[in-house]
Each structure stands twice: as structure tokens, then as C-alpha cells.
C-alpha angles and dihedrals in degrees: 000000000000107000084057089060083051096052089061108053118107128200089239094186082064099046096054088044099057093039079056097046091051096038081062099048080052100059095038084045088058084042124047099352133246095297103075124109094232084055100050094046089048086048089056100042088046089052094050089053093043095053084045089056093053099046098055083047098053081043088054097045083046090055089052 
């Protein structure tokens, strides 16, 4: 029962971050389009959380 629990924890820091982190591409996107220097960097910056998130997930599915 307990490595279900585990299973279920979320690094919640990490997910707002990254809902904030899209919400603003979005808004640049609509803006100013995908070739500015402010979008790329937030690109980059979304992509290495992401991949974050979903290395402590796939840590977390290996304990159980």
C-alpha cells in the first residue's frame, strides 16, 4: 500500500513551474511568435523541467 502512496506523490513545486512556464510561451507565442530570443530561452528552460519531471516520475514507478 505504500508504494502506491508513492506512486502518487508529485513534486508540486515542478508542476506549477512548468503550468507557469507554458501559460507564458503562450502568451509571447500569440505576441510577438516563436523566433524571439525571450521564447527560445523559455522553450529551453520548459523542456529541461519537463524532462526533470519526468525523471523523478519514472524514479518513483522503478522503487515500486
Amino acid at each position: 500500500m505504500e508504494a502506491i502512496e508513492s506512486a502518487h506523490i508529485e513534486n508540486m513545486e515542478l508542476l506549477m513551474e512548468i503550468v507557469n512556464l507554458k501559460t507564458k510561451l503562450s502568451k509571447i507565442y500569440k505576441q510577438i511568435g516563436p523566433s524571439s530570443s525571450e521564447y527560445v530561452t523559455l522553450s529551453i528552460k520548459l523542456n529541461l523541467l519537463m524532462n526533470k519531471y519526468f525523471e523523478e516520475k519514472t524514479k518513483n514507478l522503478v522503487r515500486i
